[in-house]
N, CA, C and O atoms as CSV, one atom per row, in Angstrom:
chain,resi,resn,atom,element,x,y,z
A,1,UNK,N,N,-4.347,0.403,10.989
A,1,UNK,CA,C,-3.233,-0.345,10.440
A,1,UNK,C,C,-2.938,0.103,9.011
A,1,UNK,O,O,-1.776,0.310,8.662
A,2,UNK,N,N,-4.107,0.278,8.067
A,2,UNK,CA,C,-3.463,0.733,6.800
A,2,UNK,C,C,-2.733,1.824,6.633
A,2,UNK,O,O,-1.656,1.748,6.042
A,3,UNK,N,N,-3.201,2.990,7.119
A,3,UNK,CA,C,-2.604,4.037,7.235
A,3,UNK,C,C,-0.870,4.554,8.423
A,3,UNK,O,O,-0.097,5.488,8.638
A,4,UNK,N,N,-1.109,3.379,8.752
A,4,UNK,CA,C,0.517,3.109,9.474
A,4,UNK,C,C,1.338,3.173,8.685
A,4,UNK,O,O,2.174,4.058,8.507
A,5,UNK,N,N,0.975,1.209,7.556
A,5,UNK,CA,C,1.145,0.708,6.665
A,5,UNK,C,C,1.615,1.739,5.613
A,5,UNK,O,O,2.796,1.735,5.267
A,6,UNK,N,N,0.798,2.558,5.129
A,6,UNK,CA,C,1.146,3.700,3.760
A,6,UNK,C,C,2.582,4.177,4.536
A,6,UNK,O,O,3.716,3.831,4.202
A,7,UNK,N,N,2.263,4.950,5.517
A,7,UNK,CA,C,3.328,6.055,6.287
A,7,UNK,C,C,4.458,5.406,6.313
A,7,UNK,O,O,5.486,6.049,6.102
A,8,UNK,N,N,4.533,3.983,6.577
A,8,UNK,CA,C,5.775,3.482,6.874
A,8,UNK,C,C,6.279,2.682,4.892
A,8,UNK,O,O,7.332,2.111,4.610
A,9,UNK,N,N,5.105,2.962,3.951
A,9,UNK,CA,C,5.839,2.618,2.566
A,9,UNK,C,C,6.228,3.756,1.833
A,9,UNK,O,O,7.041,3.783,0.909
A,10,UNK,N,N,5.411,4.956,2.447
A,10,UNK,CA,C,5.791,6.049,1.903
A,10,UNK,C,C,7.433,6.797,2.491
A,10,UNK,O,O,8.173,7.514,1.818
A,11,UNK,N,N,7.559,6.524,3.355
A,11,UNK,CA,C,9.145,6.730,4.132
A,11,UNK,C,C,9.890,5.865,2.831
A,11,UNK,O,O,10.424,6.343,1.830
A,12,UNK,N,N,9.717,4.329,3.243
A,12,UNK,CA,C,10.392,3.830,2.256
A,12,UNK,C,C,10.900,4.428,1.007
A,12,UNK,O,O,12.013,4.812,0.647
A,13,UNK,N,N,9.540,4.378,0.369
A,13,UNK,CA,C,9.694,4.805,-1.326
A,13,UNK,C,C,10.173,6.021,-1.631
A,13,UNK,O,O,10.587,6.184,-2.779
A,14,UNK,N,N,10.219,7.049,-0.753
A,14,UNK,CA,C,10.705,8.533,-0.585
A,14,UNK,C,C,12.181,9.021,-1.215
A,14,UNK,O,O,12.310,9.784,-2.172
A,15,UNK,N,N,13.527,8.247,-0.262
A,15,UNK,CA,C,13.874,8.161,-0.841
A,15,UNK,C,C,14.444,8.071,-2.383
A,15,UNK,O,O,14.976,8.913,-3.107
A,16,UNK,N,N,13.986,6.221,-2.636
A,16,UNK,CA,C,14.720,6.085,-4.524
A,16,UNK,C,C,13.220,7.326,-5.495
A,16,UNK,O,O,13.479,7.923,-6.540
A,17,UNK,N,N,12.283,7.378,-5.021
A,17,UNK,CA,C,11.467,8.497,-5.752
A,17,UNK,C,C,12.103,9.928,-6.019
A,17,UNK,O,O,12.155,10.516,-7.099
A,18,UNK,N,N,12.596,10.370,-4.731
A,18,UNK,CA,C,13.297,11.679,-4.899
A,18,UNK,C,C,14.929,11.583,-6.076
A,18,UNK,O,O,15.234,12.446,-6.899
A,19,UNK,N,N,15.414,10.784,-5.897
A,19,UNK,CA,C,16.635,10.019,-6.419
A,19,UNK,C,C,16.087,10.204,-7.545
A,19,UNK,O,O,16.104,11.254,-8.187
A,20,UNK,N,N,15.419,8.896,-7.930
A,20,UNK,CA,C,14.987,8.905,-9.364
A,20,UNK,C,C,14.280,9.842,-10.185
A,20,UNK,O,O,14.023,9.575,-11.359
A,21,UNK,N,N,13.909,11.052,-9.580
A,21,UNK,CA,C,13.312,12.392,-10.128
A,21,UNK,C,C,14.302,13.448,-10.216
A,21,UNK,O,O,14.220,14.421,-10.966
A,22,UNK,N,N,15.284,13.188,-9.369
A,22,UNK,CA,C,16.601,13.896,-9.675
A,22,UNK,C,C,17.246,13.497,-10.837
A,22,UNK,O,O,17.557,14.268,-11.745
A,23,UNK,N,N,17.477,12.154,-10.817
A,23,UNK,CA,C,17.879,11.677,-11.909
A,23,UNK,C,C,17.299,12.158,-13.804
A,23,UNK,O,O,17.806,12.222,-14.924
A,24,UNK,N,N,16.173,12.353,-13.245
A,24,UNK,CA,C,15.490,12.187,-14.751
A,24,UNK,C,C,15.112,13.859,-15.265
A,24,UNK,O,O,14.683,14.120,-16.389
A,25,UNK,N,N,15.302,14.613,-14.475
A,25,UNK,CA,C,14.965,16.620,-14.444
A,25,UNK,C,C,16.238,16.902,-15.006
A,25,UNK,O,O,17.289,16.312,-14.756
A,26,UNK,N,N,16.117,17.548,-15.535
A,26,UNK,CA,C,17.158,18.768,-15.565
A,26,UNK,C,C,18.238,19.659,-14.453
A,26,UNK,O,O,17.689,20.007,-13.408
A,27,UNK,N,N,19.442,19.969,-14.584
A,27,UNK,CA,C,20.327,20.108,-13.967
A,27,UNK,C,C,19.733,21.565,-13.726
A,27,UNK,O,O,19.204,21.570,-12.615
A,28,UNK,N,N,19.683,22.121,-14.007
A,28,UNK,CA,C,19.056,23.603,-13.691
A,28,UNK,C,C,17.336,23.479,-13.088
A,28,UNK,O,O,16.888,24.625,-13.149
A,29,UNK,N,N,16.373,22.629,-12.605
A,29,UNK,CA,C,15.646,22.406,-12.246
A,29,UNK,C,C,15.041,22.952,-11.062
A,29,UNK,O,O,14.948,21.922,-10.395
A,30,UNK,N,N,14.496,24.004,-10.237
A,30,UNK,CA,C,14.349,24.142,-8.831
A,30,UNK,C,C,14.746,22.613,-7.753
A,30,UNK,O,O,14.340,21.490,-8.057
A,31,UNK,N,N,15.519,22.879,-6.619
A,31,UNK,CA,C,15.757,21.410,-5.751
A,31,UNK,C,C,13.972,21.472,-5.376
A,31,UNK,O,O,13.481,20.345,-5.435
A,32,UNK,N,N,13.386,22.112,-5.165
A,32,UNK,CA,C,12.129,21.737,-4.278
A,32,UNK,C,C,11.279,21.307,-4.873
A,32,UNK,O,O,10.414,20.703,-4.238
A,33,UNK,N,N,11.152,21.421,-6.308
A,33,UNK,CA,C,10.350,20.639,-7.400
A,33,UNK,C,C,10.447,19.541,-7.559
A,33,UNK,O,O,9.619,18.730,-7.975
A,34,UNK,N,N,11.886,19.364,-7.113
A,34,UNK,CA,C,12.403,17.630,-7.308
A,34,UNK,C,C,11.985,16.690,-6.806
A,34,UNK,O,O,11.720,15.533,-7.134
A,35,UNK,N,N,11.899,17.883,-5.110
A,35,UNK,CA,C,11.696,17.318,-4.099
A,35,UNK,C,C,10.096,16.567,-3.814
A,35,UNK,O,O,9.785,15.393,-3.614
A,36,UNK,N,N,9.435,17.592,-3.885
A,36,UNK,CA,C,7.957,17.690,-4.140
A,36,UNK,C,C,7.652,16.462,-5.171
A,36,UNK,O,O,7.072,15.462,-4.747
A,37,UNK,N,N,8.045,16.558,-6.499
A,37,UNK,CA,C,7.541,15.716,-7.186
A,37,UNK,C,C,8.016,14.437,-7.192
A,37,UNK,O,O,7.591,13.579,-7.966
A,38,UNK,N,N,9.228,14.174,-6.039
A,38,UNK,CA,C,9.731,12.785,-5.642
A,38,UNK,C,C,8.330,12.536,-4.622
A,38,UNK,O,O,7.345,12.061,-5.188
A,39,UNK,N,N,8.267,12.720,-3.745
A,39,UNK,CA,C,6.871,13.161,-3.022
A,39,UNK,C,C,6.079,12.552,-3.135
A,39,UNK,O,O,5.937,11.506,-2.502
A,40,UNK,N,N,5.323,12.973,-3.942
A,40,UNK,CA,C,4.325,13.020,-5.111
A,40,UNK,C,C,4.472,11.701,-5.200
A,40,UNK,O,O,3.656,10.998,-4.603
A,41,UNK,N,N,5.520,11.097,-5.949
A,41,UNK,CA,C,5.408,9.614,-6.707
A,41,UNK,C,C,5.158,8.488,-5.455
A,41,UNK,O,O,4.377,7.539,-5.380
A,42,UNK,N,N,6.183,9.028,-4.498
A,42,UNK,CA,C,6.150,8.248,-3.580
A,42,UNK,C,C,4.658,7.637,-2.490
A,42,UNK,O,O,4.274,6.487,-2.277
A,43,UNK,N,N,4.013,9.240,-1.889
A,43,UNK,CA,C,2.719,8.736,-2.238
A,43,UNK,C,C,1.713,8.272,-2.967
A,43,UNK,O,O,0.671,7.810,-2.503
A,44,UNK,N,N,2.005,8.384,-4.179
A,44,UNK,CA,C,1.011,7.754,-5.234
A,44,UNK,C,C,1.647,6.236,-4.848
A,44,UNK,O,O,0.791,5.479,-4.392
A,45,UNK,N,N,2.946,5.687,-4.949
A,45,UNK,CA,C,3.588,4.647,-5.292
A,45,UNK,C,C,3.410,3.517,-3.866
A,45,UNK,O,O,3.591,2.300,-3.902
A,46,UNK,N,N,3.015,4.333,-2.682
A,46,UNK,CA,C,2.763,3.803,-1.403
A,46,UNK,C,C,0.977,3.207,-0.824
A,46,UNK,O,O,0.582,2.403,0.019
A,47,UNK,N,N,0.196,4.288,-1.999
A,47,UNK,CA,C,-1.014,4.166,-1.904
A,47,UNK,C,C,-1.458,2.987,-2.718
A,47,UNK,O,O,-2.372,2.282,-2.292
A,48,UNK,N,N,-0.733,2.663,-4.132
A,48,UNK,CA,C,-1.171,1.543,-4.947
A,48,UNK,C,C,-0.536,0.296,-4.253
A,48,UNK,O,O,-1.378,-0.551,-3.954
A,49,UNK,N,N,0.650,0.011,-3.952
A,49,UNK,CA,C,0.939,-0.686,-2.822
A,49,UNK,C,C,0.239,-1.417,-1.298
A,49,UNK,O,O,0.196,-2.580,-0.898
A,50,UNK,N,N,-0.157,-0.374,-0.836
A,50,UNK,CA,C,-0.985,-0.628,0.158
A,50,UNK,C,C,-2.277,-1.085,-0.070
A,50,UNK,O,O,-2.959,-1.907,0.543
A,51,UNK,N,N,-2.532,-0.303,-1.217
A,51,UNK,CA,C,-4.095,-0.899,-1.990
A,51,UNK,C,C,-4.440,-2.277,-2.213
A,51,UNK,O,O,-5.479,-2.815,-1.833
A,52,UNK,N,N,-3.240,-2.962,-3.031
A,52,UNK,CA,C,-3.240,-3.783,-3.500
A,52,UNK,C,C,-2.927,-4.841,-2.508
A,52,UNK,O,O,-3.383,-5.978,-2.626
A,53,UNK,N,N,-2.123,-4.466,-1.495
A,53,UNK,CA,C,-2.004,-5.870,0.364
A,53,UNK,C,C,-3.403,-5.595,0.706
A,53,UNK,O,O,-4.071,-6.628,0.741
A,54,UNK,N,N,-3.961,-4.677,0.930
A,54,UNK,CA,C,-5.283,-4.468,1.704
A,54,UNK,C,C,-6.360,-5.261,0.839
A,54,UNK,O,O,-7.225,-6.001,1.309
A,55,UNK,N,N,-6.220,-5.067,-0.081
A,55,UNK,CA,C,-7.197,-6.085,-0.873
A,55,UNK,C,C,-7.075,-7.291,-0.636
A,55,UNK,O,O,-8.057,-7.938,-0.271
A,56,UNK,N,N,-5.375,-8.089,-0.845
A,56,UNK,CA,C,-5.138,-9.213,-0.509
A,56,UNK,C,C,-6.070,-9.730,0.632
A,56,UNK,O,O,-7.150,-10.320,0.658
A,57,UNK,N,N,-5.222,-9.276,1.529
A,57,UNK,CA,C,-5.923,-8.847,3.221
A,57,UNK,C,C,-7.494,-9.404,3.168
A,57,UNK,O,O,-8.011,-10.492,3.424
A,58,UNK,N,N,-7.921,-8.306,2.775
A,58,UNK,CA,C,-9.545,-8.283,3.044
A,58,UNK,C,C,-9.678,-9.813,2.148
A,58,UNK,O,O,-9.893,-10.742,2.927
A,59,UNK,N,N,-9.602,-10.203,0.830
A,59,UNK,CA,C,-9.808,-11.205,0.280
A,59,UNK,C,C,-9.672,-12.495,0.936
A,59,UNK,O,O,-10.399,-13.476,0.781
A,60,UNK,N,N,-8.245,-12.330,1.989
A,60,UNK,CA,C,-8.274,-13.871,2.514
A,60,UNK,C,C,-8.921,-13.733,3.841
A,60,UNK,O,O,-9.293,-14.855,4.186
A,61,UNK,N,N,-9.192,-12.911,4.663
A,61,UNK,CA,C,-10.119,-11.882,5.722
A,61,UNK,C,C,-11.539,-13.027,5.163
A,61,UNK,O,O,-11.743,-13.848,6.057
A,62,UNK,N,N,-12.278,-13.187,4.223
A,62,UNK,CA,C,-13.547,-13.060,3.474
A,62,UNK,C,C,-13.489,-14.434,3.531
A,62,UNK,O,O,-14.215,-14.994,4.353
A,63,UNK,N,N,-12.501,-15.336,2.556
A,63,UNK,CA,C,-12.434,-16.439,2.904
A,63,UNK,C,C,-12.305,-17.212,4.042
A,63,UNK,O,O,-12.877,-18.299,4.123
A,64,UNK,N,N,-11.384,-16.620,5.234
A,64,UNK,CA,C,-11.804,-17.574,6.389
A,64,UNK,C,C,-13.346,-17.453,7.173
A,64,UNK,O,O,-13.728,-18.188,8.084
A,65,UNK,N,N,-14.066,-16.385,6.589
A,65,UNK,CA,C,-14.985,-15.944,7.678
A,65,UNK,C,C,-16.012,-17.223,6.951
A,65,UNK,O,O,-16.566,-18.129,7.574
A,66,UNK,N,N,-16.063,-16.973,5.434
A,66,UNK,CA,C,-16.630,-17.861,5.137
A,66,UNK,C,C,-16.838,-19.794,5.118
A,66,UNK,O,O,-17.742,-20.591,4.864
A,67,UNK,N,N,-15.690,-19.836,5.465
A,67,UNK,CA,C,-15.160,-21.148,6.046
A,67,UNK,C,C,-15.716,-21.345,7.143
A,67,UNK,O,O,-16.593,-22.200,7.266
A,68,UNK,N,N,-15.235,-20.463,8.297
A,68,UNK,CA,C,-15.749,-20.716,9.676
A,68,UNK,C,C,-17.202,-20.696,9.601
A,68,UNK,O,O,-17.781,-21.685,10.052
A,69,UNK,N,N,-17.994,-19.613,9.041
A,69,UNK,CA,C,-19.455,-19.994,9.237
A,69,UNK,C,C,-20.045,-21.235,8.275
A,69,UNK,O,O,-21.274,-21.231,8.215
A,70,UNK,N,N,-19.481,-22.140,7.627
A,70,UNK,CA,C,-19.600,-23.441,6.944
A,70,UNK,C,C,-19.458,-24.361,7.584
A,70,UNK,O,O,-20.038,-25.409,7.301
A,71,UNK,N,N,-18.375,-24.210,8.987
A,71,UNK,CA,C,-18.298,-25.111,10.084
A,71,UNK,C,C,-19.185,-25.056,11.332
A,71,UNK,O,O,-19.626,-25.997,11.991
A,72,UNK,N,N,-19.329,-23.862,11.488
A,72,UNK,CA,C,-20.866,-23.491,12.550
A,72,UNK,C,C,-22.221,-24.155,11.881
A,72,UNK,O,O,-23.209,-24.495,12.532
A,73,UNK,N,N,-22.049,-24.286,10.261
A,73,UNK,CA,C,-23.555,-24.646,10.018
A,73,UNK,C,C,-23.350,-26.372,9.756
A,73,UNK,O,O,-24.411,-26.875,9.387
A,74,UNK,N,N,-22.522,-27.093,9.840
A,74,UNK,CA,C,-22.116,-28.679,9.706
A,74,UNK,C,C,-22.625,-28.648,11.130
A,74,UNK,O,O,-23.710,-29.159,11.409
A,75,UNK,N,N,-21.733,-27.956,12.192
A,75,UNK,CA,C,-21.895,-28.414,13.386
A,75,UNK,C,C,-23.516,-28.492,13.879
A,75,UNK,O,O,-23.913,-29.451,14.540
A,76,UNK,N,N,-24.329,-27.477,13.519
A,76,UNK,CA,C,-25.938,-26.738,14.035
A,76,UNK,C,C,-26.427,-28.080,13.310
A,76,UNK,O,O,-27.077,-28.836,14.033
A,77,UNK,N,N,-26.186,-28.538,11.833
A,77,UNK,CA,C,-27.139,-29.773,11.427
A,77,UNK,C,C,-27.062,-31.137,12.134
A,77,UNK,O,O,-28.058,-31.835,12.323
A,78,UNK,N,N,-25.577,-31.538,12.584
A,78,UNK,CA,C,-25.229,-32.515,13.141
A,78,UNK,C,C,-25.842,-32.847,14.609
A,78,UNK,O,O,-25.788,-33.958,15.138
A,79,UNK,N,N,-26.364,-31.822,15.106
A,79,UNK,CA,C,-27.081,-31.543,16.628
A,79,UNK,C,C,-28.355,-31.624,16.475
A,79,UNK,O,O,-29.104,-31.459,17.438
């Protein structure tokens, strides 16, 4: 799933990255440098993204597990 996740933020971000690296280069610039280093941002910009849900993720992942085994051990004393 994470790596879906990236592929399908990195499509996203691809785009306004390439855009916005056009934007900011020089008019005489190679196009494939542009291209590349739109790229570039976009995976970097898809990986901190994803990083940062996956953490979410795992964090509330952690909390229910820990919940549920708090209710397995109420239930084991009550018996």
């Amino acid at each position: 799933m994470g790596w879906l996740f990236w592929a399908v933020l990195f499509v996203i971000l691809l785009g306004p990255c390439i855009y916005g690296t056009w934007k900011i280069t020089y008019g005489g610039t190679f196009p494939l440098l542009r291209i590349g280093t739109g790229a570039v941002g976009a995976a970097m910009g898809a990986g901190l993204i994803s990083m940062a849900v996956n953490g979410v993720l795992q964090h509330r992942y952690k909390k229910q597990r820990i919940a549920e085994r708090k209710k397995v051990k109420k239930r084991k004393q009550r018996a």
